[in-house]
N, C-alpha and C positions, 0 to 999 in steps of 0.2 A: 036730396036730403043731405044735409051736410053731416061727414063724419063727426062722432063723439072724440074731443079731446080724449088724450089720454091720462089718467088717473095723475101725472105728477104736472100735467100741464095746470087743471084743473085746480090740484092743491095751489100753485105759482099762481095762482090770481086769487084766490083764496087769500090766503097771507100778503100778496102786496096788499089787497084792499083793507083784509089788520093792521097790518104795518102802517098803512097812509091814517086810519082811523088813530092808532095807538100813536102816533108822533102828530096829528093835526096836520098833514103837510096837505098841500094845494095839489094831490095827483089827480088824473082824471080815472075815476072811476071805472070807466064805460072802456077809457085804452085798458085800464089794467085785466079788465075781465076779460075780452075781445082785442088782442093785441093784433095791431096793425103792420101789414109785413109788403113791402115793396112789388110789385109783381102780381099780388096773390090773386090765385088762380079763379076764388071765388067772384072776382071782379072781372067781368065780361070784357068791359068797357076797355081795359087795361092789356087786353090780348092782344087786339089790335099793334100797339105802340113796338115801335122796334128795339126798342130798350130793353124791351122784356120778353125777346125771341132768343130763348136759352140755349139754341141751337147757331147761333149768329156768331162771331169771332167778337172777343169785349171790342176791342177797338172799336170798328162796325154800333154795336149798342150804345157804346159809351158817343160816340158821332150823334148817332140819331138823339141821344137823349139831350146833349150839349142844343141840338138845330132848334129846342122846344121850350128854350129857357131864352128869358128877359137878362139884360145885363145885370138889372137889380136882383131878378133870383139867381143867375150866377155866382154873384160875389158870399152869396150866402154859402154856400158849396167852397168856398174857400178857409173858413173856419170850424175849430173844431167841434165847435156847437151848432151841427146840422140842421138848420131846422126843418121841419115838415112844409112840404109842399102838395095839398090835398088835390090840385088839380091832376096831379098827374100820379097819385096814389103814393106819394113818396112820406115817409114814416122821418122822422127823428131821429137824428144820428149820433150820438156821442164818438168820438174817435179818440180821446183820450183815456184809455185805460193802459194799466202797468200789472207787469208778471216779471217780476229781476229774481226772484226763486221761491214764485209761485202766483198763483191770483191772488193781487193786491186791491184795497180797499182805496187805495193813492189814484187819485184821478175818477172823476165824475161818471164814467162808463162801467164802473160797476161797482156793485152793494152787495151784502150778502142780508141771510132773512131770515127766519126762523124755517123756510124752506133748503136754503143751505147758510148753516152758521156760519162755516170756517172749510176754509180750503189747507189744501198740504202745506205747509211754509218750512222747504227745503234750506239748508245753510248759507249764508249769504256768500256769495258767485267768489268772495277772496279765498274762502276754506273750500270749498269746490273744487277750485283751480289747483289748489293743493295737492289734491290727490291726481294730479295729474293723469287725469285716465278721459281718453275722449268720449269713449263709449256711454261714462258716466253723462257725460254734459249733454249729449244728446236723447239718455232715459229720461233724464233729468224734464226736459224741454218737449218731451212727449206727453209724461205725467201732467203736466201743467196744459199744456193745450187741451189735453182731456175735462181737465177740471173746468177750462174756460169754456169750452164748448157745451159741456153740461150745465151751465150756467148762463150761458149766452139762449139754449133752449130755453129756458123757462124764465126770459125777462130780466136778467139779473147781473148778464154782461156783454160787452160790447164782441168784436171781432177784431179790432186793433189794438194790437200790446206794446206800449212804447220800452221794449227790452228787448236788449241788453245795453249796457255800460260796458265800451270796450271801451275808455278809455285808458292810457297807460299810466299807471299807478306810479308817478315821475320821482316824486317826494313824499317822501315815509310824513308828512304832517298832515296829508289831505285828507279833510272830512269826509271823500267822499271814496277815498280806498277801498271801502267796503265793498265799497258796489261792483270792483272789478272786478277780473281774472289777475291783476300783479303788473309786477314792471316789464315783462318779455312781451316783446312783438310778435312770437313764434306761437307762445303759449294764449296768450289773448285771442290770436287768430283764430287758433283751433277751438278755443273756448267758444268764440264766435260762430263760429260754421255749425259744431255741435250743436246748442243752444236752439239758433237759429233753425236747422234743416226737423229738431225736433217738433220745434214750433210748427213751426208750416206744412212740413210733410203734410199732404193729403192721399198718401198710399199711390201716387201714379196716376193722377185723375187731370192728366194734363197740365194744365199750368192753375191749376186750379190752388186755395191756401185751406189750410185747416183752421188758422186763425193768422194774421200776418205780424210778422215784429219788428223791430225796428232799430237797429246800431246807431246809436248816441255814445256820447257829444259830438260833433263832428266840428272844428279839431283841434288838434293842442289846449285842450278845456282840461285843466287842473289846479284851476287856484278855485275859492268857493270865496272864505272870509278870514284875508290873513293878515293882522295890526292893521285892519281897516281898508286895504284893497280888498274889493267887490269885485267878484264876476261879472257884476254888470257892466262894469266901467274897462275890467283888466285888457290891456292890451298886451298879447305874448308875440314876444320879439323872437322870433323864431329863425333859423336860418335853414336853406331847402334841403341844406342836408341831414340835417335833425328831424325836415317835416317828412319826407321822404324815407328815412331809416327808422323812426321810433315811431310819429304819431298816426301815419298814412295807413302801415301795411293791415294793420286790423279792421281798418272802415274795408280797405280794400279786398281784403281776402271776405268778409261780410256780405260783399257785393258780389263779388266773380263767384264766389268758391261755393256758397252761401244760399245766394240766390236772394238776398233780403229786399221782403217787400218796402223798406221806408229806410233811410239817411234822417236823424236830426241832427240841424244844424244849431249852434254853439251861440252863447250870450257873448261870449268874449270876441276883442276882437284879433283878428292873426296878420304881424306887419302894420297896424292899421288900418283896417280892415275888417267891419264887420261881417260873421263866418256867414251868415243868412245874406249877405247884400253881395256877397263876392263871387262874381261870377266866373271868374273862370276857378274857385273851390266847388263851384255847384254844376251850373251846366257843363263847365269843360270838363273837372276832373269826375264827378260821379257819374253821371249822365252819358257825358261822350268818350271819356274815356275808359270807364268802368262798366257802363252799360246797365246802368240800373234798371230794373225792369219794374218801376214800384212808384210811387212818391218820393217826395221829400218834404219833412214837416220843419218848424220852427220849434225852439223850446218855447216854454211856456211865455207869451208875450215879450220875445226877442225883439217884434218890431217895434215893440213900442218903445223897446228899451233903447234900442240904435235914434233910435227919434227924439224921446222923451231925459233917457238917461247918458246918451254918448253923443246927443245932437250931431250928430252925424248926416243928418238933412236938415235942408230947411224947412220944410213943410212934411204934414203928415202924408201929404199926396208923394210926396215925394220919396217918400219912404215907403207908399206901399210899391211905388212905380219901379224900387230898384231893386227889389230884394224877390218880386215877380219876373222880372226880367231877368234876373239872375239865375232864376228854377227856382225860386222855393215853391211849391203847390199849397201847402196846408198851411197856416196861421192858428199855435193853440192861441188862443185868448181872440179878439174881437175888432182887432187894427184893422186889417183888410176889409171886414165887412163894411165898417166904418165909410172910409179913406179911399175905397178902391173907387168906386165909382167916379166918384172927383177928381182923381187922376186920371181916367178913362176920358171925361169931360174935359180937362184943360190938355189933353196930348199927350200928357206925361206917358201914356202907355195906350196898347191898341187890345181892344178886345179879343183879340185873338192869342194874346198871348195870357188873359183869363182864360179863354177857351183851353188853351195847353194844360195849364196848371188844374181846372178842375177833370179834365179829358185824365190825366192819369191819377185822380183822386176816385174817380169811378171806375177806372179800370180795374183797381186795386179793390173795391168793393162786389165788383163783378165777378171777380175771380175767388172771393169771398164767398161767394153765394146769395149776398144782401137784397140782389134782384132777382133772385128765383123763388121765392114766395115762401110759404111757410117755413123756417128752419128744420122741421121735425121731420116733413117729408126730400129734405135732402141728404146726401152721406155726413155722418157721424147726429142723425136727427134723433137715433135711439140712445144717445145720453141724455140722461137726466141726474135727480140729486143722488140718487145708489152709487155716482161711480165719482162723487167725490168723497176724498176721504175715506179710501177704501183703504182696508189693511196691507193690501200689496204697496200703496202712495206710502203711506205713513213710514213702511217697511224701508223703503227705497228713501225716504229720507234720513231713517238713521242711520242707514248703510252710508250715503252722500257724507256724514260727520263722521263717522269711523273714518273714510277711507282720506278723510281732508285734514282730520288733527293730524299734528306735528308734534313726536316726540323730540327735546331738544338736548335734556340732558338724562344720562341715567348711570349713578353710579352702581345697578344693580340689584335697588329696591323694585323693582318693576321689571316682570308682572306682581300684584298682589294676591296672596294668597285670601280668600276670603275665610276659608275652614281654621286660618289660623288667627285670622283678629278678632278678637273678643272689642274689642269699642274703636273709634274712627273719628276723631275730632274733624268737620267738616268747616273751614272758617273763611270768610271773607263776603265781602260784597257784592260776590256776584256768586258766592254757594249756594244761594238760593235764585238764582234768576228764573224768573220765566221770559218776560215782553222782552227782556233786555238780551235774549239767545238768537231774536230772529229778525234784529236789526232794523232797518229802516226800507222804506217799500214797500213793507208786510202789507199782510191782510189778517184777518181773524185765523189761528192757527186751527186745526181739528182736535189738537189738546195738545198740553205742556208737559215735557217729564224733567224737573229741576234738575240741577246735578244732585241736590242732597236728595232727590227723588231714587234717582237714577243707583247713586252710592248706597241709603239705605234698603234698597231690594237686595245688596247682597249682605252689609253685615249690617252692627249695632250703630248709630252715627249720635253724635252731641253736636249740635250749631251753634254756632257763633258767629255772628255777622262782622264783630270786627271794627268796622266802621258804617254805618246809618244809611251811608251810600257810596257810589266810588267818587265821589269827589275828596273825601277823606279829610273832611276839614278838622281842626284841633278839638272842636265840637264837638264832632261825629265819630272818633275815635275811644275805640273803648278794647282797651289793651289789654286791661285786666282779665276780666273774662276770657278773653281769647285766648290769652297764654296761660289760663287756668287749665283750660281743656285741652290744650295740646299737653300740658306737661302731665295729662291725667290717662292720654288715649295710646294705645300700642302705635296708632300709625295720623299722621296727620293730612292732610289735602285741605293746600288754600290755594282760593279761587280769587283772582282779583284780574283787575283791567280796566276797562273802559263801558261807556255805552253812548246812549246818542247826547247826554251834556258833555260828552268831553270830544265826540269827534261827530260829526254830521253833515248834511248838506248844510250850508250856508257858514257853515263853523270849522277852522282849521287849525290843528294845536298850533302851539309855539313852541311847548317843550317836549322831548321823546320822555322823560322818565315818567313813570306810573305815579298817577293823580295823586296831588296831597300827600298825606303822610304815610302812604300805602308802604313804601318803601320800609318807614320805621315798624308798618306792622307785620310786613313779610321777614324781616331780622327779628323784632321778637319772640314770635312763632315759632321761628327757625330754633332759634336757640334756646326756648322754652320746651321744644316737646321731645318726649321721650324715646319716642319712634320716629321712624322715618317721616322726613315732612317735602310732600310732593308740593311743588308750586303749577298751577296752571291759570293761564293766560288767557283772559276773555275777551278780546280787540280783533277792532278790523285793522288797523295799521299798525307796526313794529313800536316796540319798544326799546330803550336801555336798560335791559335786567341784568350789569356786567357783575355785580354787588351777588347778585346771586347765580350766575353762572359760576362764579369762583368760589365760592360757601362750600364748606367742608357739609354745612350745617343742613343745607338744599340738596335734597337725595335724585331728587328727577324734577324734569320741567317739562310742561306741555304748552304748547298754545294751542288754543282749540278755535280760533276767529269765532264770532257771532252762528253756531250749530245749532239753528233753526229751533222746530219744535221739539222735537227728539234728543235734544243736545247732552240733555242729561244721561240720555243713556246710553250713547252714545262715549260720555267721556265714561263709564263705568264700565262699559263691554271693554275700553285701551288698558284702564288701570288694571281691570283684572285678569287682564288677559286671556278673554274668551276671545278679541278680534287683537292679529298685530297691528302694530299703527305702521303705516305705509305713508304717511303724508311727506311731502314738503314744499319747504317756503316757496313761495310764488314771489318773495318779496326779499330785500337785503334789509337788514336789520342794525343801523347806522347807531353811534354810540350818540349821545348830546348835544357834543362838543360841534355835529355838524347842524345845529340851529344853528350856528351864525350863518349860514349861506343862504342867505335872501330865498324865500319859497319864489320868488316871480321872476330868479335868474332862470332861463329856460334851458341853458343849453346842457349837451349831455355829456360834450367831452370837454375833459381837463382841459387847461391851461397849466402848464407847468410853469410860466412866466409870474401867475399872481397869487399862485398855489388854489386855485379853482378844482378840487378832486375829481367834478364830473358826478355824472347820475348812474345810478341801478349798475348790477355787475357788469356789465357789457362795455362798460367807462370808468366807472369808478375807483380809483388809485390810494384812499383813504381805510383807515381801519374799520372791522365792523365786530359787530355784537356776533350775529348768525349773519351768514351768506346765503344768499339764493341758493337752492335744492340741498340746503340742509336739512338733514332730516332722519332719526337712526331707528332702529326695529330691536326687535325682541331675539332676534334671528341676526346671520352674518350670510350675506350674498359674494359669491366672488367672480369673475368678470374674466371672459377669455376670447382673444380675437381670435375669429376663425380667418375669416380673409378679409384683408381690404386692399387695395393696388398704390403700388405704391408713385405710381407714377400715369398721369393723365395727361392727353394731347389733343389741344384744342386743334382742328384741323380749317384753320384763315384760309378764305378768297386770297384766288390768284390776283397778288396786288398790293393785299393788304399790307398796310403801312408796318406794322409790326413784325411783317418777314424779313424785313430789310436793316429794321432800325430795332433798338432795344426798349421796349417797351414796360411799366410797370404794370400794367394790367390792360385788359381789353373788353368790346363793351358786352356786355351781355342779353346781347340778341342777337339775332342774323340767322345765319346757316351755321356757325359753328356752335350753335349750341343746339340744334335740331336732336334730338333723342340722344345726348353728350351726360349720361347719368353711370353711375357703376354703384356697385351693392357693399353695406359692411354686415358681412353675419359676426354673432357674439355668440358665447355659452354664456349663459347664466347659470350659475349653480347654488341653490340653497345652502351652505358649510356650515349651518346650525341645527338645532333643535325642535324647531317650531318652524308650524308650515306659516306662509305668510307673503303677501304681495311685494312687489316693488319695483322701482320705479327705473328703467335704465336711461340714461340721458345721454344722448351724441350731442358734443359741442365741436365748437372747430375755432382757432385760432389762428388767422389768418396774417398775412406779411404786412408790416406794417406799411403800409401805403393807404391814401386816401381816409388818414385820423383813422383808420379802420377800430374797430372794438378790438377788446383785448382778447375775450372770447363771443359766441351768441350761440347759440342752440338751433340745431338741426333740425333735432326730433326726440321723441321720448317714448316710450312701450312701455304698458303696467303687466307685468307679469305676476303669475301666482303659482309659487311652487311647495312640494310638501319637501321635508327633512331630507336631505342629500338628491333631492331630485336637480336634472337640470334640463335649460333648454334652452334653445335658440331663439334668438332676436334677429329678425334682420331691419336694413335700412335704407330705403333706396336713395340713395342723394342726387341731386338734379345740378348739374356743375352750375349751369351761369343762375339755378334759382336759388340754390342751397349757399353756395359758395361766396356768391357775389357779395360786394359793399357795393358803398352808397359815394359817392366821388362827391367834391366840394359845390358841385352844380347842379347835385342832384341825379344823377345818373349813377344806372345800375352799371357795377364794372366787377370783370372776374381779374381779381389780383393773381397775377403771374409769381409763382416762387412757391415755397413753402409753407404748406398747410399743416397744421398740427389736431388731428383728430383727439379728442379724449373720452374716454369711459371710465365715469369713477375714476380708480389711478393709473389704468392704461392709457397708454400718448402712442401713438401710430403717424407719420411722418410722411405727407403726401404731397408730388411733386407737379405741378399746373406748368404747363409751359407748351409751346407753340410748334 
């Protein structure tokens, strides 16, 4: 006698079959009631098969299951619309689902229902990154696979999450900023691995995934739609040392460090080069040299776009034949299914290398659990809809916005006292946001707390929108009122920025200054209101606010990036200072003037020959608005080195060329850099009044050799101390991993000479040599 569902499985077929009735859709009934699951046990017939001996190594299963399939139903197994194959008990797959900071509704693999509304929708991954704290990225990324897995129980999502966006936040214009961790390869990394190992962790159950995710774009993917160059089309002219120093180490640390079940690969192309057709980008460098343990998917109909939009083949066969042969396994959209077989027919490619490409598309579902039968009776099978959106999620996302806003400026209006303001003029077009807090990727949030939600729980608030929207046309400006109520309220807070019309996938600004005439309505406010008037900043990517960084008249500044569902309250726990703000910029915040610099020049370092400034701190030679890890508190930290050596010696083979001859640097590998690391301890000490996190940052400024950067980042520790407490930070540094640059060829190399350590305004003076 077959077990009784349990009570929340039971409601899930309940409500899909409302759901299908109340929107008319074409679902099948009979699946929704009776969900169909790979393996299951109730099917005698299916015991037999080795595919589904859950005791077998995947490899082994995933072999037997490839020996039992036609070419034709292989090729199916190559796109992300899996379809069922009833012979052999195999269910329908969607493999497209997105979690970028949280379970999203973006991609066909999952829905929410009147069974589960709305999932957590945590800050988007740029304000994240902020708070610089890894611990964070990794709660972060647990919360969310919980939610997927409670979800995935009961019908509603997939077990493949095409997230994270590690790519490098190159140019403050890109629409698609938001979605990162910033411009540092250091910090992206870490972002990545957290994110990642949160995702998947399955508690130690071998190699087993809790849900598996997936490090996009893969690579050099930072233009979207800029004066009319397309990603589809963009070819980035990259050079190996740019690919290797900026855009590499993040897929790479994703992959080694990470352990990430899936690589996608990129619309654009790199040299020439399309990223899905280039093999030695895919087999050589992920594959065999990174050792991926997982897939590799395409973006969404990349092949068709090499084919159809970069004619980049002559035939569609040919285009699925090169970009298979290259490693890619997965195809989202429907080329390969198409296309493949015909290619298989005229030569263009051998079935065996379909065989490769679907052999590690099962693996990765194996290790999933997809072929062990019911979900409910496997580990984490006792989530259902109780554990989404639970008050500890929700918790953890406001927390994620507290500890990622950026205070930027404060002449000492901040904190607010609440006991003391009798009225609160709340003004601009994004004081009221709700859909516009939680960015692009979302899903249905668990609920919204506005800013003016957030501000009026502590005092009295008057709104004024300001302008209509943030695009701020001459239309939609409405000054009057605005500056009625600033000049009526003890204290003011305007809220303005950005949302997805002014910066998005597919949309890339052209100008840094704040939309329309936001500008003219952040000066009249200013100088209309009686009380202190806070400015705070709602974007994914940097602005020029130089007009009110120097305002006598602008008392403090925050940027708070897209703060999820909780944002609101999130910005009222900073201003009032029940939480310190500990954030900062993940990002350089470039004034204007540097729009003239083509978004599709790629490279990162200056040219001093044509006055080319170069990209993100780690190059960059030009003025800015805010620098990377700007970022001030309520509180004052002060910084004390306890030890660091002031002199390191690589100890070269008998031989080596650099014992003999004067060398500027050497490579970083071999035997001399075997366990070649040494420690920097620090005191941190709180020298304020208020207890409060923050953030210590080891960077290193290396000899100039090999265009080296001017500085890059080591490492970083979030500590959290109360009023005069102190304590210690240490650092371990790893000479030829920490140390190294990137040489004009590509090659990692340890610069011989003088290294300049810094912490905040400590510089420490360290000596490399042979």
């Amino acid at each position: 006698m077959a077990a009784a569902a349990p009570p929340f499985l039971a409601s899930a077929a309940a409500a899909a079959l409302l759901l299908c009735l109340s929107i008319c859709c074409t679902c099948n009934v009979a699946r929704a009631q009776t969900p169909v699951f790979a393996c299951d046990a109730s099917n005698a017939t299916l015991a037999s098969y080795g595919f589904c001996n859950r005791s077998a190594p995947a490899s082994a299963r995933a072999a037997d299951l490839v020996s039992r399939l036609s070419l034709a139903e292989k090729v199916g197994f190559l796109v992300d619309k899996q379809a069922a194959l009833p012979r052999l008990g195999i269910p329908l797959y969607e493999w497209w689902s997105e979690a970028l900071h949280g379970v999203s509704y973006v991609g066909p693999g999952t829905r929410f229902s009147p069974l589960v509304p709305g999932a957590t929708s945590f800050p988007q991954p740029i304000l994240t990154a902020a708070s610089f704290n890894a611990t964070l990225f990794h709660a972060i990324g647990e919360v969310v696979s919980n939610e997927a897995r409670a979800m995935h129980n009961v019908g509603l999502a997939g077990l493949t999450f095409w997230s994270p966006n590690i790519n490098i936040f190159r140019d403050p214009r890109w629409g698609r900023g938001q979605e990162t961790p910033g411009e540092d390869p250091l910090l992206t990394s870490k972002y990545a691995v957290g994110y990642v190992s949160g995702l998947q962790d399955a508690g130690g159950a071998g190699d087993s995934l809790k849900v598996a995710a997936c490090c996009k774009h893969y690579t050099a993917y930072d233009v979207d739609n800029w004066k009319g160059v397309e990603r589809y089309t963009f070819n980035a002219v990259v050079s190996q040392q740019d690919l290797d120093d900026t855009f590499q180490p993040p897929f790479k640390s994703c992959v080694i460090d990470g352990n990430v079940a899936s690589v996608m690969c990129s619309y654009n192309q790199v040299n020439g080069k399309p990223t899905c057709a280039d093999k030695d980008l895919l087999s050589g460098v992920i594959r065999g040299d990174w050792k991926l343990n997982g897939y590799i998917s395409s973006d969404c109909d990349s092949v068709d776009v090499l084919y159809n939009n970069q004619h980049y083949t002559k035939t569609p066969e040919d285009a699925a034949a090169i970009t298979i042969k290259a490693g890619l396994d997965l195809n989202c959209g429907n080329f390969l299914a198409q296309h493949t077989v015909a290619a298989v027919q005229a030569g263009k490619l051998s079935e065996s290398d379909v065989d490769r490409a679907i052999t590690n598309n099962f693996i990765t579902l194996m290790r999933l659990g997809f072929f062990d039968g019911d979900p409910r009776e496997l580990p984490f099978g006792n989530l259902g809809p109780s554990d989404v959106c639970t008050s500890s999620n929700q918790e953890l996302a406001r927390e994620a916005a507290r500890q990622g806003i950026v205070l930027l400026k404060n002449n000492g209006a901040l904190p607010l006292s609440a006991k003391s303001i009798k009225s609160m003029a709340v003004i601009g077009p994004n004081a009221n946001a709700s859909f516009t807090m939680i960015g692009n990727y979302e899903g249905t949030p668990c609920t919204y707390t506005t800013p003016l939600q957030g501000l009026g729980a502590n005092v009295a608030t008057v709104y004024q929108p300001g302008c209509t929207n943030v695009g701020c046309s001459g239309n939609s400006l409405q000054l009057n009122a605005a500056t009625k109520a600033a000049a009526s309220a003890d204290v003011t807070v305007l809220i303005v920025g950005a949302d997805q019309s002014i910066e998005r996938e597919s949309l890339d600004r052209t100008s840094l200054l704040l939309p329309g005439q936001q500008p003219q309505l952040v000066s009249a406010v200013a100088n209309a209101s009686r009380g202190p008037c806070i400015l705070v900043i709602m974007s994914g990517g940097p602005f020029d606010i130089s007009f009110a960084k120097s305002s006598d008249k602008i008392a403090a500044i925050l940027w708070v990036g897209y703060p999820g569902e909780a944002g609101g309250g999130a910005i009222a726990d900073i201003l009032f200072g029940y939480h310190n703000p500990s954030g900062r910029l993940p990002v350089t915040w470039y004034p204007e003037s540097f729009t003239k610099i083509p978004m599709t020049d790629m490279r990162m370092r200056p040219d001093p020959s044509t006055g080319y400034p170069g990209r993100t701190y780690r190059f960059y030679t030009g003025d800015t608005v805010y620098a990377f890890g700007d970022g001030l508190s309520y509180t004052s930290f002060a910084h004390h080195l306890v030890s660091a050596p002031k002199q390191v010696a690589l100890q070269l083979a008998e031989g080596h060329t650099c014992l003999t001859e004067h060398c500027l640097s050497v490579e970083a590998e071999g035997g001399h850099c075997e366990n070649l690391a040494f420690d920097v301890h620090l005191r941190v000490r709180n020298a304020g009044k208020m207890s409060g996190r923050h953030t210590v940052f080891l960077f290193s400024s290396p000899p100039s050799v090999h265009n080296a950067p001017a500085k890059h980042l080591l490492g970083f520790e979030k500590v959290s101390l109360e009023p005069g407490q102190a304590g210690v930070v240490a650092f371990k540094v790893d000479v030829c991993k920490d140390l190294s640059v990137v040489d004009e060829l590509g090659n990692r190399k340890v610069a011989l000479g003088s290294h300049t350590l810094h912490v905040g305004d400590l510089k420490h003076t360290l000596n490399l040599r042979v």
